[in-house]
One Martini backbone bead per residue (centre of mass of N, CA, C, O) as a GRO file, in nm:
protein
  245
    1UNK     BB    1  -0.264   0.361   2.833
    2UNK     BB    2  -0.497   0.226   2.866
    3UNK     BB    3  -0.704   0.407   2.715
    4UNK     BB    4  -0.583   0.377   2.437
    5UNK     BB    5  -0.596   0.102   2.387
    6UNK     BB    6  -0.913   0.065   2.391
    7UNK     BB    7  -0.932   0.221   2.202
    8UNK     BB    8  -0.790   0.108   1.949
    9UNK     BB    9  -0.967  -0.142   1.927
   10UNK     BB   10  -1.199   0.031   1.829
   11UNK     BB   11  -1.083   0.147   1.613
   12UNK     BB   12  -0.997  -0.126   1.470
   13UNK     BB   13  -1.296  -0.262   1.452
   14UNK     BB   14  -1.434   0.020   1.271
   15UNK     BB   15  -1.259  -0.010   1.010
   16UNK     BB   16  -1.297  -0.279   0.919
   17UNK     BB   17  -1.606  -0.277   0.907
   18UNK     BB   18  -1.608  -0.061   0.692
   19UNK     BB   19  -1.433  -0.175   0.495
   20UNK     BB   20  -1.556  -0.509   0.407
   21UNK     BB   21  -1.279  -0.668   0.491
   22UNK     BB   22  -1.034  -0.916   0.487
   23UNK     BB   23  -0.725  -1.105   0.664
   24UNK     BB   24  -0.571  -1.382   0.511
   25UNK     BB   25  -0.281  -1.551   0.550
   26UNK     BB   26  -0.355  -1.863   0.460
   27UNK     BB   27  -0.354  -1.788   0.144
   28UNK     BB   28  -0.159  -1.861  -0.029
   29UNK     BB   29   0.004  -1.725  -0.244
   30UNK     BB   30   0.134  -1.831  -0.528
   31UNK     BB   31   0.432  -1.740  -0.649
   32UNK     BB   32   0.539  -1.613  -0.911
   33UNK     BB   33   0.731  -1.583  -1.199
   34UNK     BB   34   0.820  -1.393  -1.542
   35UNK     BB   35   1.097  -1.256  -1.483
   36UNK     BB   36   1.425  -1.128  -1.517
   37UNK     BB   37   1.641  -0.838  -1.439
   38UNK     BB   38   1.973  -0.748  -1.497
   39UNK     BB   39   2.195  -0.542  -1.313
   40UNK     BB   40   2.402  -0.306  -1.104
   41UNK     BB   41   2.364  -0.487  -0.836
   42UNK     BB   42   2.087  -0.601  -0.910
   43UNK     BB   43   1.725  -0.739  -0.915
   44UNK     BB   44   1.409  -0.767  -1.146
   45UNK     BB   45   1.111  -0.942  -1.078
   46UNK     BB   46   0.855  -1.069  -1.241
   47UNK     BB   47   0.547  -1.079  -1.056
   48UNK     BB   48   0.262  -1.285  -0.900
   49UNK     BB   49   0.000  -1.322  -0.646
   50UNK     BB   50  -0.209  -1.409  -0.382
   51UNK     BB   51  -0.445  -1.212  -0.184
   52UNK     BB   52  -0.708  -1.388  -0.256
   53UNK     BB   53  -0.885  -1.544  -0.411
   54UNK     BB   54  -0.849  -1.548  -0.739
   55UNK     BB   55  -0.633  -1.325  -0.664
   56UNK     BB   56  -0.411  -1.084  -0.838
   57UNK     BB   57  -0.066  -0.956  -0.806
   58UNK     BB   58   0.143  -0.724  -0.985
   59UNK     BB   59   0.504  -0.738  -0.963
   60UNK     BB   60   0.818  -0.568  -0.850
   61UNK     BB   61   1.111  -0.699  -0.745
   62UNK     BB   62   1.424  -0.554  -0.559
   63UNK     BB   63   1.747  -0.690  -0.560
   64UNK     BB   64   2.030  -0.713  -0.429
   65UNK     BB   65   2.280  -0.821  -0.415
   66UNK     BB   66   2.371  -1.091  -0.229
   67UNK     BB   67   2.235  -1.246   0.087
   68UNK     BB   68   2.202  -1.095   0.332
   69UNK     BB   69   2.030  -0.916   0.512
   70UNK     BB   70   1.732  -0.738   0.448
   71UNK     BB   71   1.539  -0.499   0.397
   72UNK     BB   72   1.238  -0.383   0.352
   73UNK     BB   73   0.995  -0.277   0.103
   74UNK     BB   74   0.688  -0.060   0.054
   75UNK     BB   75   0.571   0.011  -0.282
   76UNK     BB   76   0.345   0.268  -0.378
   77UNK     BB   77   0.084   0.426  -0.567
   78UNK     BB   78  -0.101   0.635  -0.745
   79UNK     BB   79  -0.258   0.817  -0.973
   80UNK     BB   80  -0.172   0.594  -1.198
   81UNK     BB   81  -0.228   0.402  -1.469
   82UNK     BB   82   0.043   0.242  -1.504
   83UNK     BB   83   0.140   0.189  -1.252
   84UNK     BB   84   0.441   0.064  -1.142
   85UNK     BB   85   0.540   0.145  -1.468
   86UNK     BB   86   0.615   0.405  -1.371
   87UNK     BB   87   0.912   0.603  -1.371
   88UNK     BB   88   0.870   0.681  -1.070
   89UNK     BB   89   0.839   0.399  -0.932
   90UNK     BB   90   1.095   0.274  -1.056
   91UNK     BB   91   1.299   0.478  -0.945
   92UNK     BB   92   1.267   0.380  -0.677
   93UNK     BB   93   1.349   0.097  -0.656
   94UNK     BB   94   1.643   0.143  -0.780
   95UNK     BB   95   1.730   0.301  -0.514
   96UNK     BB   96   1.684   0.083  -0.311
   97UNK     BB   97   1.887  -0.120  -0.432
   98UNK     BB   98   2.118   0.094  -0.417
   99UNK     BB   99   2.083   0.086  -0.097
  100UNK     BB  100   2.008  -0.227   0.024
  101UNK     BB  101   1.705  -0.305  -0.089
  102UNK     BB  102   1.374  -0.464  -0.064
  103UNK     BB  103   1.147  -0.408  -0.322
  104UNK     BB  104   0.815  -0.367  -0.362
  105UNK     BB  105   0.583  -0.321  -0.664
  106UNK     BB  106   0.238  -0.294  -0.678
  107UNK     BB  107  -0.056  -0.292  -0.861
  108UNK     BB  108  -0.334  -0.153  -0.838
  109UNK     BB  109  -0.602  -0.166  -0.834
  110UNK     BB  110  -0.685  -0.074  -1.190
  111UNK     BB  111  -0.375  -0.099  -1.251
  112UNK     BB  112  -0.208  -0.133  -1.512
  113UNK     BB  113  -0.213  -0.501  -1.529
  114UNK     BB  114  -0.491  -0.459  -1.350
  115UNK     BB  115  -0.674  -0.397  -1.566
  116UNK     BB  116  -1.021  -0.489  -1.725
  117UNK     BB  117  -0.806  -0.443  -2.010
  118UNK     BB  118  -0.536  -0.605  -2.136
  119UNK     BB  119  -0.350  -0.330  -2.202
  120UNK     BB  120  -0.521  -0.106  -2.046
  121UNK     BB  121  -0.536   0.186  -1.886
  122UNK     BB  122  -0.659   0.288  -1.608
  123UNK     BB  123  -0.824   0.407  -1.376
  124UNK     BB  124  -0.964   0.331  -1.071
  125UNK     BB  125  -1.133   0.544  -0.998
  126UNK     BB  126  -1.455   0.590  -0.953
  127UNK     BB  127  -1.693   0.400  -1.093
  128UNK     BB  128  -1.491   0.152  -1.044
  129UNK     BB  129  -1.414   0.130  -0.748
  130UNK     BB  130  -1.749   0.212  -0.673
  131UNK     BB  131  -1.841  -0.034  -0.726
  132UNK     BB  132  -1.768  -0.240  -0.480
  133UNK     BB  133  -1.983  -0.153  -0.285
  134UNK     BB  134  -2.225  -0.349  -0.423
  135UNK     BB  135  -2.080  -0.573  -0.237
  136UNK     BB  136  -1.906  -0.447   0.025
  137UNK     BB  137  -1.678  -0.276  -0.079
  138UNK     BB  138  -1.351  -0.118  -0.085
  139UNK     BB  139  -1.053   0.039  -0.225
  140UNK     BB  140  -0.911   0.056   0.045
  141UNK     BB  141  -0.921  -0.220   0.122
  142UNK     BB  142  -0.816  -0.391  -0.119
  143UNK     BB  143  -0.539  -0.253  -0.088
  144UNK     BB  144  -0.454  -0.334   0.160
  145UNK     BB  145  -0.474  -0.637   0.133
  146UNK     BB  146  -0.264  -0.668  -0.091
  147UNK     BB  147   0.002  -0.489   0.090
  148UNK     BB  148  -0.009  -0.733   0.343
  149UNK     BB  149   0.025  -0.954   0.129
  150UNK     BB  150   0.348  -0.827   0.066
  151UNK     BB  151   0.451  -0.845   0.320
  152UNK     BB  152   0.419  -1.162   0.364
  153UNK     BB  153   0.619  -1.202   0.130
  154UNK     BB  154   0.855  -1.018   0.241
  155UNK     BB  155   0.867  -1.249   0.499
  156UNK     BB  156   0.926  -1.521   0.299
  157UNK     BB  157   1.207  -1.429   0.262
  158UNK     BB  158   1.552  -1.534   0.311
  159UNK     BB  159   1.668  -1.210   0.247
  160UNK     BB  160   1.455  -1.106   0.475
  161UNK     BB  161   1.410  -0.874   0.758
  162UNK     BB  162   1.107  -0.904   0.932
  163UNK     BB  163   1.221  -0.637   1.130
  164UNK     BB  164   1.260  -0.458   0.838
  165UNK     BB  165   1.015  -0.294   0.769
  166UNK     BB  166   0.889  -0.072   0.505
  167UNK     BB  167   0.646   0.225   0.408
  168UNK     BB  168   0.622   0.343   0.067
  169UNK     BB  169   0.463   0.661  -0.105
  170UNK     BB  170   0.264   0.796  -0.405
  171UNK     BB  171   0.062   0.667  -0.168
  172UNK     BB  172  -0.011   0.808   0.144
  173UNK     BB  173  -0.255   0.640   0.222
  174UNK     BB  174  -0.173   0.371   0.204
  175UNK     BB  175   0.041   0.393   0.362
  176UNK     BB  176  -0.089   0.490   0.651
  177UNK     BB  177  -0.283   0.184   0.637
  178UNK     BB  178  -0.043  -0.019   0.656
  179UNK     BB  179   0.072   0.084   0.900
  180UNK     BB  180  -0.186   0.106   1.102
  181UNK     BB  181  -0.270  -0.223   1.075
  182UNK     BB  182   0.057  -0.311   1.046
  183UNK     BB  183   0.291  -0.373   1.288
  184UNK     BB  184   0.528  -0.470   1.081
  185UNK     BB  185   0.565  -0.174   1.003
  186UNK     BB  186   0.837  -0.016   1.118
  187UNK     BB  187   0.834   0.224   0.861
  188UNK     BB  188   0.698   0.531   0.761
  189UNK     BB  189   0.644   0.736   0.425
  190UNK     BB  190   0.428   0.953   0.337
  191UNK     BB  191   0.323   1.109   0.044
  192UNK     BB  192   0.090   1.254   0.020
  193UNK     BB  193  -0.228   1.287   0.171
  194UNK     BB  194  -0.198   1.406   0.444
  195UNK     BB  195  -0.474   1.527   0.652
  196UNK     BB  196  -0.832   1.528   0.614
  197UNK     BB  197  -1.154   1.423   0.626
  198UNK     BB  198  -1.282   1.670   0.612
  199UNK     BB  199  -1.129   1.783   0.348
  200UNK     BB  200  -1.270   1.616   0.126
  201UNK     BB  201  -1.521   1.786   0.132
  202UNK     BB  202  -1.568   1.879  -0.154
  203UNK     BB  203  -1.401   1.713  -0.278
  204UNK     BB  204  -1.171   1.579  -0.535
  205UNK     BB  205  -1.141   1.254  -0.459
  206UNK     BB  206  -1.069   0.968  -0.439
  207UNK     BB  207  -1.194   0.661  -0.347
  208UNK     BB  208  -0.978   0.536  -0.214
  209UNK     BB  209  -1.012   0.793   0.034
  210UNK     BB  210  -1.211   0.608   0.153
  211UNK     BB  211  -1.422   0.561   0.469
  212UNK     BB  212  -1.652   0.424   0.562
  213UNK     BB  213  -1.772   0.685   0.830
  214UNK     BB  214  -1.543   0.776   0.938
  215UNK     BB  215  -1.617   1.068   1.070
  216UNK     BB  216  -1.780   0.942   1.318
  217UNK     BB  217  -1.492   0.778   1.435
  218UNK     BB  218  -1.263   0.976   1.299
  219UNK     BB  219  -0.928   1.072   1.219
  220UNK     BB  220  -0.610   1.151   1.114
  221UNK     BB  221  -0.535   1.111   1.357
  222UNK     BB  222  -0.575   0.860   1.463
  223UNK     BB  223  -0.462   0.692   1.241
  224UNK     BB  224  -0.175   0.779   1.313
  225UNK     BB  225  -0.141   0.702   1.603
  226UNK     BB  226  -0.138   0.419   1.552
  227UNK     BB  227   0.180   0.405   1.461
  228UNK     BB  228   0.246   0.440   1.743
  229UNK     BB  229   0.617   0.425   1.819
  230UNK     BB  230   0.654   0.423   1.532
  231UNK     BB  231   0.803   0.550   1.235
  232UNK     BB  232   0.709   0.879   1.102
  233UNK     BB  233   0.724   1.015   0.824
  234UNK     BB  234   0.571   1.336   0.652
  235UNK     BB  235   0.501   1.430   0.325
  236UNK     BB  236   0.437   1.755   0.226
  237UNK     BB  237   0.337   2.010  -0.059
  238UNK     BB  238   0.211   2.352  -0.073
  239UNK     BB  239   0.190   2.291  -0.399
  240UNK     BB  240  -0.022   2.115  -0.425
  241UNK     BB  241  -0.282   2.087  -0.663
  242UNK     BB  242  -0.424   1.965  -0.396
  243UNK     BB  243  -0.597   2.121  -0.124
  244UNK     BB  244  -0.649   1.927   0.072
  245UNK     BB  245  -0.330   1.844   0.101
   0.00000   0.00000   0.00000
């Protein structure tokens, strides 16, 4: 247990090294509201908050009726140019809050409502993403930062309990690297895109699923060791079309 400790620490300050980013919680959030709709047992508000300085994430909000303590969940999505506004990601919100949870889902850098030209929808990797690495930042901490910056939002709601955060979505990646940075993710279930880091070499995969030189010093298995003793679910589908995965 002891060398294990020794090893994590190691493991979590070269990871960190390597995302080119920063946590910073004393960060105001400055939580905006700037809409919600009333559904039937639930409400959704539509919000938006402060990650970084002057850096702003855009995201849903999905409340159950009644006072709480309700358990949190963050959900992240996957490669959807329309990020969290896709009908799939949505339709998890709407399940969540029927069923007793508070779940945030908010659009990836470069997705959705956060694309570089207001009202056009664009994929955030490729060349949008791999710009990052030339300021010495990854899309990978990026959204890290976004994420646990989520969890902070989720844990000073007075109708979360805070000791019951769960973190889910396809993305399966970002769901990963939330639970394994972040202790305070009681729950995650990644889907799809749990795999190895070996197996990305010469396949097309986003750059958000870079790791700069992570193969030199991990693989995604000591990145999940990471997340033991808290709850892990990992879905994968032998159908999926990326054979990465």
């Amino acid at each position: 247990m002891e060398s294990w400790q020794k090893h994590r620490i190691e493991l979590l300050k070269n990871i960190w090294k390597n995302l080119g980013v920063n946590y910073d919680k004393s960060i105001d959030l400055d939580l905006r509201e700037t809409g919600e709709i009333k559904m039937d047992g639930y409400r959704i508000k539509n919000i938006y908050y402060q990650s970084r300085p002057g850096l702003y994430v855009t995201g849903n909000l999905y409340i159950p009726d009644g006072d709480g303590l309700f358990p949190g969940v963050i959900g992240m999505h996957g490669h959807w140019e329309q990020g969290r506004l896709a009908e799939r990601i949505q339709s998890r919100g709407h399940t969540l809050a029927k069923n007793g949870y508070v779940s945030l889902h908010v659009d990836a850098w470069g997705s959705g409502e956060r694309s570089t030209e207001h009202g056009e929808y664009e994929y955030h990797g490729a060349g949008l993403g791999g710009a990052l690495f030339n300021i010495g930042e990854s899309l990978m901490g990026a959204q890290l930062i976004d994420n646990m910056r989520a969890v902070d939002l989720l844990c000073s709601l007075d109708y979360v309990d805070s000791n019951k955060i769960g973190a889910t979505g396809a993305s399966g990646n970002q769901t990963m690297w939330l639970a394994a940075l972040d202790d305070r993710i009681t729950t995650a279930v990644p889907v799809v895109s749990v795999g190895t880091f070996e197996s990305y070499i010469m396949r097309s995969n986003c750059v958000c699923e870079y790791l700069p030189n992570g193969l030199t010093f991990t693989e995604e298995s000591g990145v999940l060791a990471l997340i033991a003793p808290r709850a892990l679910k990992i879905c994968n589908c032998l159908g999926d079309s990326n054979i990465t995965f």
